[in-house]
Structure formats: structure tokens, C-alpha cells
C-alpha positions in Angstrom: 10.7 -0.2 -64.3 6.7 -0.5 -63.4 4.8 1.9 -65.8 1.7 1.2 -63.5 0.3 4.2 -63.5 -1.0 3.6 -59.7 2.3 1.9 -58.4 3.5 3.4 -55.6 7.4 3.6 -55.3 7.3 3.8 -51.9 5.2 1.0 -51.0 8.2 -1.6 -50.5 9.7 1.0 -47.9 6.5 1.7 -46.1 5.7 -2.0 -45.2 9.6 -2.5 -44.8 9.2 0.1 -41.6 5.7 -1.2 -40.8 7.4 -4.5 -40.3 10.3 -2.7 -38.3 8.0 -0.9 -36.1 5.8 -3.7 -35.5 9.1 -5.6 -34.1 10.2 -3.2 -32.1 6.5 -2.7 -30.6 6.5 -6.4 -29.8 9.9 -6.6 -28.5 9.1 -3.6 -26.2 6.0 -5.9 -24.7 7.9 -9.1 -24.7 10.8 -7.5 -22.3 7.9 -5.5 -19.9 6.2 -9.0 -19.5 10.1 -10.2 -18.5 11.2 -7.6 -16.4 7.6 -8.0 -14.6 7.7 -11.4 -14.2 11.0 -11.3 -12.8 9.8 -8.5 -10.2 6.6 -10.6 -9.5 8.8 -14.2 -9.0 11.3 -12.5 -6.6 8.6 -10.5 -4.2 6.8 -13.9 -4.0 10.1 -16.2 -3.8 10.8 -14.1 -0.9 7.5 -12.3 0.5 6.0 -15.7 1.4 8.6 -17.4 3.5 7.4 -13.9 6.0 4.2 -15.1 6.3 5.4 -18.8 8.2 7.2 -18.1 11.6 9.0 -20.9 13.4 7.9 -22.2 16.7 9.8 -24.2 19.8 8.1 -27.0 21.7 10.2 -26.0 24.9 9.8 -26.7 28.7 9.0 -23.5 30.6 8.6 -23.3 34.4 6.4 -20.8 36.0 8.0 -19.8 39.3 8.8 -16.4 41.3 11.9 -16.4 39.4 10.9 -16.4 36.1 8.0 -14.2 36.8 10.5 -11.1 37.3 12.9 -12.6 34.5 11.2 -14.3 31.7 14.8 -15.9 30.7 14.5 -17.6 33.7 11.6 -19.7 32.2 14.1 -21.5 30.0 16.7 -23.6 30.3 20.0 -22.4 29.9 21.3 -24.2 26.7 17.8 -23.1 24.8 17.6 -18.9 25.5 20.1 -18.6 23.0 17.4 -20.1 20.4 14.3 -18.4 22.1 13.2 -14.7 20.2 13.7 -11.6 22.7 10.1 -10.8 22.4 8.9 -13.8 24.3 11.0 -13.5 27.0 9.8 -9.9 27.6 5.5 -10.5 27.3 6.5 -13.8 29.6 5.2 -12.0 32.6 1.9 -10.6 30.7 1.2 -14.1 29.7 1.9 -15.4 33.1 -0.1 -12.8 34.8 -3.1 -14.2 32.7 -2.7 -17.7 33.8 -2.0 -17.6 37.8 -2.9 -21.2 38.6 0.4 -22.2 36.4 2.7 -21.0 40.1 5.5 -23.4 40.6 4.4 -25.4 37.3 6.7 -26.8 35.0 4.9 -27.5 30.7 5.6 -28.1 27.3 4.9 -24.6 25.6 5.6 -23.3 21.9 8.1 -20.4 22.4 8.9 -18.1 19.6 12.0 -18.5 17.7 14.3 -15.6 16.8 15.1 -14.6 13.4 18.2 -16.3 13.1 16.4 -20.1 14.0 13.8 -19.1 11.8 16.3 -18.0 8.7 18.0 -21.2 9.1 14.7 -23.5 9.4 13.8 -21.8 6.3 17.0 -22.2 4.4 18.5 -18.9 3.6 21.1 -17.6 5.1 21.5 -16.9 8.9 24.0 -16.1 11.8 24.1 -19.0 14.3 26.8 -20.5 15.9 27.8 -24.5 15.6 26.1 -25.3 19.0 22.9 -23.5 18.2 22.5 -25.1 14.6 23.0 -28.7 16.7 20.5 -27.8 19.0 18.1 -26.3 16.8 19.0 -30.2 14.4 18.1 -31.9 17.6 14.8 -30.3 18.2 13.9 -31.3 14.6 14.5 -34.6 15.1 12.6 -34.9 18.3 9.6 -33.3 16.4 9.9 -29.9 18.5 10.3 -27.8 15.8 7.3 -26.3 13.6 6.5 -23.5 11.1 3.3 -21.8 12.0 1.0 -19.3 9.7 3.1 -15.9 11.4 0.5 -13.9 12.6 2.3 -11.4 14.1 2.9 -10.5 10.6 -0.8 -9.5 10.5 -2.3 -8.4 14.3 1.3 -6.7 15.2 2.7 -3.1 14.5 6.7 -2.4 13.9 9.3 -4.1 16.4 12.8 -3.5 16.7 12.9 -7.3 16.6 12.8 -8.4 13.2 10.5 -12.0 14.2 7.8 -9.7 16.3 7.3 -7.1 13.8 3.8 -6.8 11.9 2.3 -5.0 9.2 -0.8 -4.2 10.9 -0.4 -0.6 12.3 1.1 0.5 8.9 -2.3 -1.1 7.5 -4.8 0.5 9.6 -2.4 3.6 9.4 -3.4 3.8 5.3 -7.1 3.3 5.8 -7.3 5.9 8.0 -5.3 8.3 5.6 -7.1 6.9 2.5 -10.8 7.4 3.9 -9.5 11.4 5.1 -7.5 11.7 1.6 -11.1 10.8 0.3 -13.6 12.6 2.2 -11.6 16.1 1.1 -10.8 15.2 -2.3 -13.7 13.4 -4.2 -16.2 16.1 -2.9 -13.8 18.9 -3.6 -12.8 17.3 -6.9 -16.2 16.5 -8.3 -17.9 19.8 -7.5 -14.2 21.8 -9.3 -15.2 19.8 -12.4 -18.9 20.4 -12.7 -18.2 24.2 -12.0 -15.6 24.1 -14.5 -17.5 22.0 -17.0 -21.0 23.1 -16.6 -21.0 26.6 -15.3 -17.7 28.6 -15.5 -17.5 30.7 -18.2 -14.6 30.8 -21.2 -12.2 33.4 -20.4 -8.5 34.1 -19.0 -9.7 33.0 -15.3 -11.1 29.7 -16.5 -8.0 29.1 -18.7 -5.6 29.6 -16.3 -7.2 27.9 -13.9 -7.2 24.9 -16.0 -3.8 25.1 -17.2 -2.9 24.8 -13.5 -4.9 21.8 -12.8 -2.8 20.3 -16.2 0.5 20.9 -14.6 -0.3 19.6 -11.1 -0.4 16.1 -12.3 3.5 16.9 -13.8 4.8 17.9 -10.0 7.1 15.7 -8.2 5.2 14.0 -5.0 7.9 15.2 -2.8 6.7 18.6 -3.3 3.2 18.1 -2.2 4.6 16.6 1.3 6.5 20.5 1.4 3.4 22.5 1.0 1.4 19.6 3.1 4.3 20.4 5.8 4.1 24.1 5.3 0.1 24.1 5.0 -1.3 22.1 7.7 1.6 21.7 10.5 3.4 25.0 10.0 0.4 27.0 9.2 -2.4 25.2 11.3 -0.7 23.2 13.7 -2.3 20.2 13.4 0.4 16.7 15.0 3.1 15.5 12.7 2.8 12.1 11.8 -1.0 12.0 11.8 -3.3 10.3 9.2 -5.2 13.4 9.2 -2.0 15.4 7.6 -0.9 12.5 5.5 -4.9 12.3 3.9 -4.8 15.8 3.7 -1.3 16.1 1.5 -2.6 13.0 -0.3 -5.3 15.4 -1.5 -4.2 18.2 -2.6 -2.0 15.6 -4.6 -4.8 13.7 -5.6 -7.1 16.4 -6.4 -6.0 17.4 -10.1 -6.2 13.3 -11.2 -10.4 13.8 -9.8 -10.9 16.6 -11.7 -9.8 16.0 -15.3 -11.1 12.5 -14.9 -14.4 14.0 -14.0 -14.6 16.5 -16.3 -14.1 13.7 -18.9 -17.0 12.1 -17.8 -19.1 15.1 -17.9 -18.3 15.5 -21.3 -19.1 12.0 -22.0 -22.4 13.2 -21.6 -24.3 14.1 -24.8 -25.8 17.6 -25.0 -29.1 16.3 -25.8 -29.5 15.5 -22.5 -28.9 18.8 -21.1 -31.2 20.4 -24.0 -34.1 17.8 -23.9 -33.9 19.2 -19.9 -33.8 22.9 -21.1 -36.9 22.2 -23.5 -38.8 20.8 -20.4 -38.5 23.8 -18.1 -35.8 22.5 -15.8 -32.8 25.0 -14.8 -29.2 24.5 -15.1 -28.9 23.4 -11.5 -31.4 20.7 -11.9 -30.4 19.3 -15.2 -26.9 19.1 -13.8 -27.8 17.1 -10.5 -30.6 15.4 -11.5 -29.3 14.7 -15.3 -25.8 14.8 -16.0 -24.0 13.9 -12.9 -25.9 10.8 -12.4 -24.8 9.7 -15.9 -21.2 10.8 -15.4 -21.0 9.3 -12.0 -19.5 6.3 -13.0 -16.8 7.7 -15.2 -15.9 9.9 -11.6 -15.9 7.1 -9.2 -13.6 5.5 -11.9 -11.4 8.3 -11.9 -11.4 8.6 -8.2 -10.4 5.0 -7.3 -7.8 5.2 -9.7 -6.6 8.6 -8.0 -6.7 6.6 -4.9 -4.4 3.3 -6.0 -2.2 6.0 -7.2 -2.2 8.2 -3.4 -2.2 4.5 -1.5 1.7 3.6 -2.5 2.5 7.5 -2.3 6.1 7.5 0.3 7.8 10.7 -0.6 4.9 13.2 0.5 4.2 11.3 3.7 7.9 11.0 4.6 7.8 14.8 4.8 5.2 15.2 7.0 6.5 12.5 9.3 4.9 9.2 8.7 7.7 7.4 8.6 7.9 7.3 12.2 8.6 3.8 14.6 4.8 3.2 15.8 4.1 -0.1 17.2 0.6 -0.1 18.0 -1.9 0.6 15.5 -3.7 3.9 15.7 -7.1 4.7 16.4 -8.4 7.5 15.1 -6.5 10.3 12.7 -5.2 12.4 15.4 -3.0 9.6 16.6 0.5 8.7 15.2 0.6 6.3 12.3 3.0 5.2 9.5 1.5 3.8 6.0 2.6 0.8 4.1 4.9 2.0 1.7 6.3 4.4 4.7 6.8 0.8 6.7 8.5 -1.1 3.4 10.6 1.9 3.1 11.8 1.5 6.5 12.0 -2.3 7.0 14.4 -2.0 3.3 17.0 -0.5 5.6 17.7 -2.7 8.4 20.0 -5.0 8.5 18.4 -8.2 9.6 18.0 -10.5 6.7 14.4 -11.4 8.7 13.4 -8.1 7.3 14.1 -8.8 3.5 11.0 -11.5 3.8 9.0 -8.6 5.8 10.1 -6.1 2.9 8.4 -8.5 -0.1 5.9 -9.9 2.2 4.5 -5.6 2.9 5.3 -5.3 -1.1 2.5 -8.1 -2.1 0.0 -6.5 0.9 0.1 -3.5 -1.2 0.2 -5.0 -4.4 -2.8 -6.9 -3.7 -4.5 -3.4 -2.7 -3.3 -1.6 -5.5 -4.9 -4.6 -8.2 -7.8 -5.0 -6.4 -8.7 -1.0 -6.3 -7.9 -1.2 -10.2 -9.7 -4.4 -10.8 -12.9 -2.4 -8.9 -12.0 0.6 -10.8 -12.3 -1.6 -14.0 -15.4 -3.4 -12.9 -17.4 -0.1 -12.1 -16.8 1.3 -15.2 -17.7 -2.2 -17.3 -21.1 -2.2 -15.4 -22.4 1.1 -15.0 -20.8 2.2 -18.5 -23.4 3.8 -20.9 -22.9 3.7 -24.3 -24.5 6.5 -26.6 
């Protein structure tokens, strides 16, 4: 028995659980990092091989025939090789180059998804003849992989080798910059009232209580008022960017205003008061003082607000964005899909060609997601004031 009169009985237990805890803290870390790595290795293992698309060297004759049927163009044992899609723009292309009439060349063809699956290695649905022929062309040095970009200047195509990413890209810049032209101003302007100039009482409480449990609603249930709100209500087009940015608001909305209220709170009183002391009103000391100080904190706040909207499916899936749109929108009134809308969508076909599309859409966003975060990050390191 320890007749220490300042030993603690309880000191052996104490470190016993701090040891516990401290294991289990590290453990939890250790299996994150393994459960992202694994996500990160199989979106790359299989996102890259999407953005290399195979290529034929192939003789193509230019004749009347061919000019009304682009299989016509290609001898018989090689259409079965040769991707849908290049047999249909045949004619466009033609039309371009006149001068090729009753000409016979050596042209890179596009292969189909299934040539392309087996030049690649994984697994793929061609016949005995076709893998001999595609074998042969390897040998003879008619076979290449190319950087796909189709995958990059091309909207959605029912045909798993000619479908891009590019609509569903300009589709979320468009919904992004209307998401942020409503929310930021609408955001900023609810927290400096709130913050600066609205009074304690049961209005301001509630009101802020509200803005609190906003950020706990599912997502889906912003695309149903979105859905209700603007095409119900007002009538604006389904499947716009202008709908899509505006239900991205009203979901993005309550993440602005606490984060800017936090940074107006950042703000040390004496500012306000050395303001007060020189004659300056409220008004002035808030625009002139405070917000340019807690400006950073908001942008911040914002772009994080924003990562969080950009990879948003649920809402926009309600309000039609989800739609087949091969050619890239231009302006907000026009149809448009996102990029998580188009991941969602190329998940569900069949084709194995669009597994590779699926991760290769997955690191696209990824990338946009870190890099908005890493800028989110970076703001707040440089314009950061510390008091």
C-alpha cells in the first residue's frame, strides 16, 4: 500500500485508457489511409487506360459509294473492327476533303470498344477471326494507342469509344458560376445583417436556428423544392444550368453564411470601436472595416461551399440534369448534364468501355474538387490575419 499522500490510485487506469484510446485513434487513421488508397489505386488503375484510344491504319476509298455509306469505305473483313462512329461522320469528313473523289489512302480509323478493350488487356467481346485480325494488324505495325481526345472535346455517345466528358464539363461551370453569382452575394450580405446589425430576439433566433438545420437536410430534398420553386412555380426549362445553379444555392447558401459569420467574428471589436471613436457609422465601419478583414475567411468558406455543390447528383437528378446531351451547351438556358450527373449515368451501362469512362470522369472531378480545396487552403494561409 503507497502512503503517499499525493499518489493517485487512479493514475495506472488513466494512462492504461490513454494508451487504449490513443490505439484506437491511430488505428482509425491507419485504416482511412487504407481504405483511401485502395479507392485512389482502383480509379487510377482503371480511369487512365480511358484516356488512350486505339487507332487502325486502314485503307479507305473515297468513291460515290462510300460517300452515301461510310461502311462502304472499308473493306469487308475490317468493318467488323472499325467503331460505328466513324463510319457515320465518314461523309462529314469526306465533304471537307473533295479532291480525295475516286481515291484510295492509308487513314487511321477509330476502333470500337471491344478492339480497344482487348488492345488494352481487359476483358472484351470479340470473336476468333476478329482477335486474328486485330493480332495481324499489330504485327504489321497498324495498330496504335492515341491520347483519346474525344474523351475531352466530345459530349455523351451512345457508343461507348465516341463518348466525352466535355459537355458534362462545361455543363458544371456553367451551373457553378450561376450557383455562385446567387449564393455568395446573398450569403455574405445574410451574415453581416445577422452579425452586425440584426438585433437579439425570437426573429433573429429562429432565423438562425434554421440556417443550423439546413446544413442537416438531405440534398435530395433541395432538388424537390428546386423542382417545385423554379420549374413548377416559375417555369423556367428542365435540365438547365440555370435551375441546377439555382437549387445548388439554396443548398449552398447556409455553408456561406455560418462560415461568414465566423469570419466576422474573427474580427476584433477594437476595430469596430476605434471606428466609432472616429466618427464613422455603422455602415461604414462595416464596409470599409470589417468586411475587408473578414473577406478572406468568406471566400474560404465560399469555395469550400462550392467543392461541396460541384459533386452534388441527387438535387440535379431532380431537376433533370441527368439527361443524354451530346453537345456541350452554351449558355444556361440550354440543356446540360454535370459531372457527377454523367458518372452516374456512364455507371450504368453495360459496356465495359464505360467502366474506364466512369474512373476516368471520377479523377476529372477529383482533380477539381482538390484543387478548389487546395485554393481554399491557400487563400486562407495568405490573406490570414492574426490578432
Amino acid at each position: 500500500m503507497n502512503h503517499n499522500p499525493f499518489y493517485d490510485p487512479t493514475l495506472k487506469k488513466r494512462h492504461r485508457f490513454n494508451r487504449i484510446f490513443r490505439f484506437f485513434a491511430l488505428g482509425s487513421l491507419i485504416l482511412s489511409l487504407f481504405f483511401l488508397f485502395i479507392f485512389l489505386f482502383d480509379m487510377v488503375s482503371k480511369g487512365l487506360p480511358a484516356y488512350k484510344q486505339t487507332y487502325l491504319l486502314l485503307d479507305v476509298e473515297y468513291t460515290e459509294q462510300s460517300l452515301d455509306d461510310g461502311r462502304m469505305a472499308i473493306d469487308r473483313d475490317y468493318r467488323a473492327v472499325v467503331s460505328r462512329a466513324w463510319f457515320r461522320d465518314f461523309s462529314v469528313e469526306f465533304a471537307k476533303k473533295p479532291e480525295l473523289m475516286n481515291t484510295k489512302a492509308k487513314v487511321w480509323v477509330l476502333a470500337n470498344a471491344e478492339v480497344d478493350q482487348y488492345v488494352k488487356g481487359s476483358k472484351h467481346r470479340l470473336k476468333d477471326r476478329e482477335i486474328a485480325l486485330v493480332d495481324r494488324l499489330k504485327k504489321e505495325g497498324r495498330v496504335e494507342k492515341r491520347l483519346n481526345l474525344i474523351f475531352f472535346l466530345t459530349g455523351d455517345s451512345k457508343i461507348p469509344e465516341n463518348s466525352g466528358f466535355y459537355s458534362a464539363i462545361v455543363g458544371s461551370i456553367l451551373t457553378m458560376l450561376v450557383c455562385m453569382a446567387v449564393a455568395f452575394p446573398l450569403g455574405v450580405m445574410t451574415a453581416i445583417y445577422l452579425e452586425e446589425f440584426g438585433k437579439d430576439g425570437k426573429i433573429s433566433t429562429l432565423i438562425e436556428v434554421n440556417i443550423n438545420n439546413l446544413n442537416a437536410v438531405p440534398s435530395i430534398l433541395f432538388g424537390l423544392l428546386g423542382l417545385a420553386i423554379f420549374i413548377n412555380l416559375f417555369g423556367l426549362p428542365r435540365s438547365t444550368p440555370l435551375v441546377g445553379g439555382l437549387t445548388l444555392a439554396l443548398m449552398t447558401l447556409p455553408v456561406i453564411i455560418v462560415s461568414s459569420r465566423a469570419a466576422l467574428r474573427s474580427v476584433p471589436d477594437s476595430i469596430r470601436q476605434a471606428g466609432y471613436g472616429l466618427g464613422l457609422t455603422k455602415i461604414q465601419v462595416v464596409r470599409d472595416h470589417v468586411l475587408p478583414l473578414a473577406f478572406p475567411g468568406m471566400m474560404t468558406g465560399s469555395i469550400i461551399g462550392l467543392a461541396q455543390a460541384i459533386g452534388e447528383t441527387a438535387p440535379l437528378i431532380i431537376v433533370g440534369m441527368i439527361a443524354f446531351i451530346p453537345d456541350a451547351p452554351s449558355g444556361v438556358m440550354d440543356a446540360a448534364t454535370v459531372m457527377p450527373a454523367q458518372i452516374f449515368t456512364w455507371a450504368g451501362m453495360p459496356e465495359r468501355a464505360y467502366i474506364e469512362r466512369t474512373a476516368a470522369g471520377i479523377l476529372v472531378l477529383l482533380t477539381v474538387l482538390i484543387s478548389l480545396n487546395t485554393l481554399a487552403i491557400y487563400l486562407r494561409k495568405k490573406f490570414e490575419v492574426k490578432w
